[in-house]
VEXMIFI-842470 format. One line per 5 residues: number of its first residue (from 1); their letters; for each residue x, y, z of C-alpha. Coordinates in Angstrom, 2 decimals. Layout:
VEXMIFI-842470
NUM> A> X/Y/Z ~ ...
END
This chain:
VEXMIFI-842470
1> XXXXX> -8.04/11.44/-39.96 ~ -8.23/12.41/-36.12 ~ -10.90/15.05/-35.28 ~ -8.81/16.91/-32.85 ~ -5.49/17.80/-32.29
6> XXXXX> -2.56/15.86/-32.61 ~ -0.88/17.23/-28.87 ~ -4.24/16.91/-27.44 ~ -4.66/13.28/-28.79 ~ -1.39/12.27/-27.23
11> XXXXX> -2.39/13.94/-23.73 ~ -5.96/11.61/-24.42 ~ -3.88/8.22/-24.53 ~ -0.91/8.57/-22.42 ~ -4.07/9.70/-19.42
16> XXXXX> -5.07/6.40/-20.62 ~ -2.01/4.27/-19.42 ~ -1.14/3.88/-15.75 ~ 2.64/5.08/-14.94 ~ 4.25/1.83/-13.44
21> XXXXX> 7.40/2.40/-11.54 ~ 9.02/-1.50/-11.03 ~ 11.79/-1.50/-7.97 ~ 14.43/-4.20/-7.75 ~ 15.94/-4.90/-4.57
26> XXXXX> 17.51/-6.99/-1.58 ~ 15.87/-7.11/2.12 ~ 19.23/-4.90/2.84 ~ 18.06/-1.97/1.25 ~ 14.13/-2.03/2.78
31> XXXXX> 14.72/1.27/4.19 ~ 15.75/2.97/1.06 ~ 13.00/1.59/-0.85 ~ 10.39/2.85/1.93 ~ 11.99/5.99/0.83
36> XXXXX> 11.52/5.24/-2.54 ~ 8.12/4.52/-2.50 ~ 7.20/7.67/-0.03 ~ 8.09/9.24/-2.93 ~ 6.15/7.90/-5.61
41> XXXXX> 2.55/7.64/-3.92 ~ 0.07/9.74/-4.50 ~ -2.04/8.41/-2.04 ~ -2.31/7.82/1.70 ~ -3.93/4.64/1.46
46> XXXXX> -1.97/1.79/0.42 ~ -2.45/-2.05/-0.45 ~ -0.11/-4.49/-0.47 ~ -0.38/-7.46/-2.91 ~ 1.78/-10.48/-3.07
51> XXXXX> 2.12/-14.24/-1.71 ~ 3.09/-15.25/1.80 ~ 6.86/-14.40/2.26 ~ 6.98/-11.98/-0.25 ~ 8.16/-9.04/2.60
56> XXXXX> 4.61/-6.86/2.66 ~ 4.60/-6.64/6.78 ~ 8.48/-6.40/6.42 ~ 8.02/-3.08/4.20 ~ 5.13/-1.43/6.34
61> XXXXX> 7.21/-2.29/8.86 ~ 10.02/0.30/6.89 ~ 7.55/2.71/6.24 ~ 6.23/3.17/9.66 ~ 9.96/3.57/11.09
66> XXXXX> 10.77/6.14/7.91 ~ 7.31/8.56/8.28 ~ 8.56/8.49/11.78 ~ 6.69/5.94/13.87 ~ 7.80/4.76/17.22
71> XXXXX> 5.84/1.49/17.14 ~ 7.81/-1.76/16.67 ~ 5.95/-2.80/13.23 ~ 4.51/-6.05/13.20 ~ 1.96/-7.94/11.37
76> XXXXX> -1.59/-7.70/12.68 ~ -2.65/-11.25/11.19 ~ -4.50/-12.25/14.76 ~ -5.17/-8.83/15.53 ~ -6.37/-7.74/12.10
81> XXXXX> -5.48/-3.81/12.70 ~ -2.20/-2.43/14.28 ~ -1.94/1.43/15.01 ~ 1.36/3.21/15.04 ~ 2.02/6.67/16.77
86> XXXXX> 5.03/9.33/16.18 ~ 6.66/10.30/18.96 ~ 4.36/13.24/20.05 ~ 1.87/10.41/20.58 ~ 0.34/11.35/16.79
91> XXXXX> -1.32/8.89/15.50 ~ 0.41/7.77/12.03 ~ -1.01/4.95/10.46 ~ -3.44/1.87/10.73 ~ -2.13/-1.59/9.28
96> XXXXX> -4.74/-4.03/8.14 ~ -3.95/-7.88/7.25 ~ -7.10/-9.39/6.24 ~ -5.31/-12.85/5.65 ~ -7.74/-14.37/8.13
101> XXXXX> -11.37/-12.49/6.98 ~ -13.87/-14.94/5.63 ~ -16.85/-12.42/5.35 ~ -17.17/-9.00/4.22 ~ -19.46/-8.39/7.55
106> XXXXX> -15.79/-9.36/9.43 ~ -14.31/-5.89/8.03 ~ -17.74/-3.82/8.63 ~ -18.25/-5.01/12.37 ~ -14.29/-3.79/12.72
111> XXXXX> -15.77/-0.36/11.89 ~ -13.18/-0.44/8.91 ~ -15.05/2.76/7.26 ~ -13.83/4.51/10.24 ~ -10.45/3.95/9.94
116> XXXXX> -10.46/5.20/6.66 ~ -12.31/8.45/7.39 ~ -8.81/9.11/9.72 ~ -6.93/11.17/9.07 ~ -3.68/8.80/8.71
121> XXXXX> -1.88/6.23/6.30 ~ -3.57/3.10/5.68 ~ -1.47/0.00/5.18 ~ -3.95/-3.09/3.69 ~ -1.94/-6.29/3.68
126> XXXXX> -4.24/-9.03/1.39 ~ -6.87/-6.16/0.14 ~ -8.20/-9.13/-2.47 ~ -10.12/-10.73/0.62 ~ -12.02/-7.32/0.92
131> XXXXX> -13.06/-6.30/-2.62 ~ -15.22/-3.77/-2.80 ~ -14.81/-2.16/-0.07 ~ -10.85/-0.83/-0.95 ~ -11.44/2.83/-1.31
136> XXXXX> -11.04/4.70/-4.81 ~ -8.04/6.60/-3.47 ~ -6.36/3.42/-3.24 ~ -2.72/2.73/-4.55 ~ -1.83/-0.79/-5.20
141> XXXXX> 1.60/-2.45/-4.46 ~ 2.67/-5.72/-5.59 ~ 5.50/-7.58/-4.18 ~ 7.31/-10.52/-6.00 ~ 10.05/-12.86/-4.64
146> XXXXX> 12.54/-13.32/-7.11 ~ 15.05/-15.56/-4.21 ~ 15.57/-15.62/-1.15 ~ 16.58/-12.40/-0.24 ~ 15.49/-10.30/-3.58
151> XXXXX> 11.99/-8.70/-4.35 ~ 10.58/-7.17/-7.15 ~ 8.22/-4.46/-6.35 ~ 5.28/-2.28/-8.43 ~ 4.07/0.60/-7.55
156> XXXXX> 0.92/1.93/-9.81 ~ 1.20/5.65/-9.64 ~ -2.54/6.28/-10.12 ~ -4.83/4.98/-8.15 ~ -7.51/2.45/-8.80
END
């Protein structure tokens, strides 16, 4: 016999679950889905999961052209930070790929904590290499290659 009521026992699990929207798509239609997942975040901070190939700088890349950004998107794998402006000379977003970090003390000298306390989107490319230090407000992303031109993407609507 539950202890409380039945509508707030229902409101008690379904907080429970994570709300999982899955997106199935072609390179083709990047832009839309940059739309699509605009959208659906909840966050300003985002990290992108997935193998090498799977299309995570080629979706930043969407996003930064669809919030507005002049920049030419590109990964920052020797670089390990991009920054993208609007027009007005705004500044937008950062984009991290910490493919190439091999110590925590890599991201910390970088003055990562910094970038966060920006105003701005955050794009994380490879956020497993950093652990801890991924922010709360956080949403994950994970990209799958299904072939060679189709992608499976999730999007977890709450944050970590």
């Amino acid at each position: 016999m539950l202890s409380y009521s039945l509508p707030y026992y229902f409101a008690y699990i379904i907080s429970k679950y994570k709300k999982v929207t899955n997106i199935f798509y072609n390179i083709q239609e990047i832009n839309s889905v940059a739309k699509k997942i605009l959208l659906q975040v909840d966050s300003k901070v985002l990290a992108f999961k997935g193998e090498m190939g799977a299309g995570k700088t080629t979706l930043i890349k969407a996003l930064v052209e669809e919030l507005g950004g002049v920049d030419a998107g590109s990964s920052p794998t020797f670089g390990l930070v991009n920054e993208y402006h609007r027009a007005d000379g705004e500044l937008l977003a950062y984009h991290f790929d910490f493919y190439r970090i091999d110590d925590l003390s890599e991201v910390l000298d970088l003055g990562f904590e910094d970038y966060l306390a920006r105003d701005c989107w955050i794009f994380m490319e490879w956020p497993e290499k950093i652990g801890h230090l991924i922010p709360d407000i956080t949403q994950n992303l994970e990209l799958r290659i299904l072939g060679p031109e189709d992608r499976s993407l999730e999007i977890n609507s709450s944050q970590n």
